[in-house]
C-alpha positions, 0 to 999 in steps of 0.5 A, a space after each residue: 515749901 517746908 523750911 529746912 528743919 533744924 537737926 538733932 535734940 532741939 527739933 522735937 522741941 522746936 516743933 512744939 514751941 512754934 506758935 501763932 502770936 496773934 492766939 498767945 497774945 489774947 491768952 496772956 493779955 490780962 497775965 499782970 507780970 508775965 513775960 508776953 505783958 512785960 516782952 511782947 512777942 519775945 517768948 514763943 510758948 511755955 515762958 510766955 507765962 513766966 515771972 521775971 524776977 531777981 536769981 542767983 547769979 548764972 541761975 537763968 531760970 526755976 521751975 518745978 524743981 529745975 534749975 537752968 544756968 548760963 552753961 547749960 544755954 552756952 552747951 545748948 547752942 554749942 550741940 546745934 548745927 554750926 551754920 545755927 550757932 551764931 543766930 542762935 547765941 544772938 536769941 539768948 532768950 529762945 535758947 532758954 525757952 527751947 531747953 526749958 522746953 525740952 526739960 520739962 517736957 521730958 520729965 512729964 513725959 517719962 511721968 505719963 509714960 511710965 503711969 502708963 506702964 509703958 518701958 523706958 528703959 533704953 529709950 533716948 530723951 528724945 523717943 521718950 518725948 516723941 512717944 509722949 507727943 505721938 500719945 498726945 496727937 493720936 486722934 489728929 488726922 487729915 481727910 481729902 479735904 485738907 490735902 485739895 484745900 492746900 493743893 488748891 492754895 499752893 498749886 504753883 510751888 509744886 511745879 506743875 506736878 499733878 496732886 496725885 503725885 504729891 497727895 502723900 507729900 501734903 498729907 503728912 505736911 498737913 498732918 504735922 501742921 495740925 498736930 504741931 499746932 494742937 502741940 503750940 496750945 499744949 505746951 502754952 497751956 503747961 506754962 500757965 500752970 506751973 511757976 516758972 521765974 526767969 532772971 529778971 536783969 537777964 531777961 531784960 537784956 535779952 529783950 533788948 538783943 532779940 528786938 535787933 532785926 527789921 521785923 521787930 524794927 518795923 513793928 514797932 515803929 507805929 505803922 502797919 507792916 507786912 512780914 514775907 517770909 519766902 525764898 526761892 525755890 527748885 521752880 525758879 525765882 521768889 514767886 513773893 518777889 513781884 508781890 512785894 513790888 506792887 504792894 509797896 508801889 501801892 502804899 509807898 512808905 505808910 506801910 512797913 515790908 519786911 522780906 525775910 529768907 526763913 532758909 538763912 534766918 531760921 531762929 528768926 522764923 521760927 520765933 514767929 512760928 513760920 513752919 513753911 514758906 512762902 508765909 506772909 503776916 499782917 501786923 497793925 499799926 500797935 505790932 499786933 498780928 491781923 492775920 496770917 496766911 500760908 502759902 502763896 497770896 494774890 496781890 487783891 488779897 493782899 490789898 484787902 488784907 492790908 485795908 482791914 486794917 484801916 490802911 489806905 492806898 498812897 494815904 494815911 490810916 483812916 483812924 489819922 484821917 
């Protein structure tokens, strides 16, 4: 059920940038300036804090000494898996973020190591970055708890195989789920306190670009909209799939649905921090997420869900009523 990853440089960066909008969202809420107040939802972490302001032509970006221009996102999306390329070059602004991101990171990276006495010499950015993280994220761990809790959830997408026979397979999944999202508040965190300025006219358009697909679409189309991320799988057909079709039966069109293949959209989900699958994401009638939920969901937790947002059946929301 995890998404397939994305390969080479960007993974450990994209690793740390994945997010849950619903916490960014309250964090920055009162950042007067910031990119989230003025692009809602269109950064995924360190940006999230910056300025958008007027720059040298091509400079796309400054920070703390660092300077990002246009070629460096053009030779960004050319290192990515082909099958990637075209996606991502439509998502300008999370190419940037990913290679701020992952310069920025570097450089503190190798400051600490190195405070530490620890040798870098030989070690690829990459390792340099990983050793960082792993220094980071060293006391997170996973009890029996953790790995019954997420069997319980998700026994159906294992196939029937007994939790003996995937406990390892759930651990080390748990185990990257929490220190990625410890890793989402850190490098949020980082953003604030450093002065980060991104081309204004440039950011602006990108804006534009990014809102170009049916979740962004549908969120801001003033109506609550659910968000299933989910795909088919080794067990057969998309178990969403019947969900879908009795929530939409059940409230007809004053709620958006919005069905999403993270395997064939990956930049797309992973710009709204979906590391496994199926995923579903609540949002209200402002775009703000509600609630998330990973793994599988029953249809009565669904409804429920969906009332806590003052929306009911085949009606209009209680706040019109």
């Amino acid at each position: 059920m995890r998404l397939v990853s994305i390969s080479g440089a960007a993974a450990i960066v994209m690793a740390c940038i994945f997010h849950h909008p619903a916490e960014a969202q309250d964090e920055v809420s009162n950042t007067a300036g910031a990119i989230e107040s003025l692009y809602p939802n269109l950064s995924s972490g360190i940006l999230m804090y910056a300025k958008a302001a007027p720059l040298p032509d091509n400079i796309l970006l400054k920070a703390d000494g660092l300077e990002i221009a246009q070629k460096d996102i053009d030779q960004f999306v050319a290192r990515q898996p082909r099958r990637l390329q075209a996606e991502m070059a439509k998502f300008g602004f999370f190419a940037l973020e990913q290679e701020a991101t992952g310069r920025i990171l570097l450089k503190l990276a190798g400051e600490e190591l190195r405070k530490n006495n620890r040798d870098v010499t030989g070690m690829t950015d990459d390792q340099i970055r990983q050793a960082f993280f792993d220094n980071l994220t060293r006391d997170i761990t996973v009890n029996d708890g953790d790995v019954e809790k997420f069997y319980k959830e998700n026994e159906t997408l294992f196939c029937g195989a007994p939790l003996a026979q995937v406990r390892k397979q759930i651990e080390n999944q748990v185990l990257q789920d929490k220190k990625q999202r410890f890793l989402d508040a850190y490098t949020r965190n980082l953003g604030q306190t450093m002065e980060i300025i991104v081309a204004d006219a440039w950011v602006k358009a990108q804006a534009q670009t990014a809102r170009d697909n049916p979740l962004d679409q549908a969120r801001a189309n003033g109506k609550p909209t659910l968000a299933v991320f989910s795909a088919k799988s080794c067990c057969g057909p998309d178990k969403m799939a019947p969900l879908i079709g009795a929530v939409r039966k059940t409230f007809g069109d004053i709620l958006n649905i919005v069905s999403i293949d993270p395997r064939r959209e990956q930049i797309l989900s992973a710009r709204y921090g979906v590391r496994s699958i199926p995923t579903q994401i609540f949002y209200d009638k402002t775009g703000k997420e509600y609630y998330r939920n990973s793994g599988l969901i029953s249809e009565k937790d669904t409804i429920e869900k969906i009332g806590g947002m003052n929306i009911a059946p085949n009606g209009p929301t209680a706040a019109a009523r």
